[in-house]
C-alpha positions as CSV (number, residue, x, y, z in Angstrom):
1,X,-13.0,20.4,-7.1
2,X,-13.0,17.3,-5.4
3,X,-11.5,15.2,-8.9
4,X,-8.6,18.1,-8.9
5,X,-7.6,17.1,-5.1
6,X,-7.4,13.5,-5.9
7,X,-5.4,14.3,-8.9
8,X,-2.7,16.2,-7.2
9,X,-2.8,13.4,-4.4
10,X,-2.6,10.5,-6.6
11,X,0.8,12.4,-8.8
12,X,2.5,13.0,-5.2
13,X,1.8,10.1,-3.7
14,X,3.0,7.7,-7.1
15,X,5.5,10.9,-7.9
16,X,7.3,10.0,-4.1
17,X,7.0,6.4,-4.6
18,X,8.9,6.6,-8.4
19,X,11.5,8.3,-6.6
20,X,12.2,6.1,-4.0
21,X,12.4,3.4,-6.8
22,X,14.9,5.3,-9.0
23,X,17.3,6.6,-6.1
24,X,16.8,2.8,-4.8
25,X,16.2,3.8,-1.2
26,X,17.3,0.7,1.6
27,X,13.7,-0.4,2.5
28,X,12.4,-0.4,-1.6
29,X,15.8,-2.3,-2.4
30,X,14.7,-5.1,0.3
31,X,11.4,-5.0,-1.0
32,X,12.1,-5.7,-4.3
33,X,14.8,-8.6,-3.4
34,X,11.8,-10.2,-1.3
35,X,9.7,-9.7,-4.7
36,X,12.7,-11.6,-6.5
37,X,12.3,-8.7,-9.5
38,X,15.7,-7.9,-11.2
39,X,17.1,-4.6,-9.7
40,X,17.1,-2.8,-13.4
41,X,13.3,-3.6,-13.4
42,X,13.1,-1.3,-10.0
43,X,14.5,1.8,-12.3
44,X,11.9,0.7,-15.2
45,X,9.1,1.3,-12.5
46,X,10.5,4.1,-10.8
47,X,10.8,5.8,-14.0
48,X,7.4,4.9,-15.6
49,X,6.0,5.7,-11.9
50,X,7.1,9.6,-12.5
51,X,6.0,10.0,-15.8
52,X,2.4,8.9,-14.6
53,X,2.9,10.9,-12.1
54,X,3.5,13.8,-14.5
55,X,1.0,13.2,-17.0
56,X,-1.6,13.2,-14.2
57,X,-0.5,16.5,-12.7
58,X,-0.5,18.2,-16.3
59,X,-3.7,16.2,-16.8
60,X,-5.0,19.2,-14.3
61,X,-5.0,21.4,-17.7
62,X,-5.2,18.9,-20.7
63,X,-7.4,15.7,-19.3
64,X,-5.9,13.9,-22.0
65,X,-2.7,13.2,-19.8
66,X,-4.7,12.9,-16.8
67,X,-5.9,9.5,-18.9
68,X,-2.5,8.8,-19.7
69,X,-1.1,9.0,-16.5
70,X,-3.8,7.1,-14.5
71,X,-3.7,3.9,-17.6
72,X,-0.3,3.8,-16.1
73,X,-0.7,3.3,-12.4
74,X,-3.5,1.0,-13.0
75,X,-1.0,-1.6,-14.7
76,X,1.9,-0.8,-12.2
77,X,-1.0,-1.0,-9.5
78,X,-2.7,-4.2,-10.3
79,X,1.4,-5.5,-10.4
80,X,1.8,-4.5,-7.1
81,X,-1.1,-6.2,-6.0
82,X,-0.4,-9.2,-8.1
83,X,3.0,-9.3,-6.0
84,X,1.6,-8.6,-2.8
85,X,-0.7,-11.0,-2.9
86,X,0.3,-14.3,-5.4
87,X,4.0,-13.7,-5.5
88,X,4.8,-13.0,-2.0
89,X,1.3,-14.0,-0.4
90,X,1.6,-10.7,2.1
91,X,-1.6,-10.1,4.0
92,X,-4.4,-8.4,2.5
93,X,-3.7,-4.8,4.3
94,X,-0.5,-4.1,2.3
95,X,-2.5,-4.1,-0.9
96,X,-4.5,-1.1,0.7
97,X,-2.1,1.7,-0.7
98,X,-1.9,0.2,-4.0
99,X,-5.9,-0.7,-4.0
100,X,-6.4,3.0,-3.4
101,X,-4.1,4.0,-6.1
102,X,-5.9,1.9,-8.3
103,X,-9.2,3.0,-7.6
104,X,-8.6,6.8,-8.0
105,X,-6.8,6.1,-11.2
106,X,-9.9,4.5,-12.4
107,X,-12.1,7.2,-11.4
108,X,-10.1,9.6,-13.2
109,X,-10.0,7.8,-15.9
110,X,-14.2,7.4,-15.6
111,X,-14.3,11.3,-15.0
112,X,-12.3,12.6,-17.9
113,X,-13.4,9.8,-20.7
């Protein structure tokens, strides 16, 4: 039971945050300038962010997508970390959100295989 609440935590939570990308919302807009990542790139992620989100939620009935989904935010979440931390050298604590991501993702991924 507990995998299934993680599940549906991890496709809001990277569901909400693909939105915000593709409807470029003020603050992600900045954040991605700061980044120096083209703007189009920004829709790429935002788009790739709500399929993963997608696959993981259907991944509730076929754990196939649940695979899927999670192989996704692991390579969009070790990017954001890579950017936190080398490209913009941020501090440590705004990796946590992304580090979390990560880790469910892999546990998912662990559980289902």
């Amino acid at each position: 039971m507990v995998i299934k609440i993680l599940q549906i935590i991890l496709a809001f939570f990277i569901g909400i945050g693909g939105i915000i990308k593709v409807l470029r919302i003020d603050f992600q807009v900045k954040h991605w300038q700061e980044y120096q990542y083209p703007m189009w790139f920004l829709t790429v992620t935002g788009v790739m962010e709500m399929v993963a989100a997608i696959a993981i939620f259907t991944g509730l009935w076929n754990h196939l997508f649940a695979i899927i989904g999670s192989v996704i935010v692991i390579v969009f979440m070790l990017g954001a970390i890579y950017t936190h931390i080398i490209k913009v050298q941020q501090p440590l604590s705004t990796v946590i959100p992304s580090a979390i991501c990560l880790i469910v993702s892999i546990y998912l991924i662990i559980f289902y295989y």
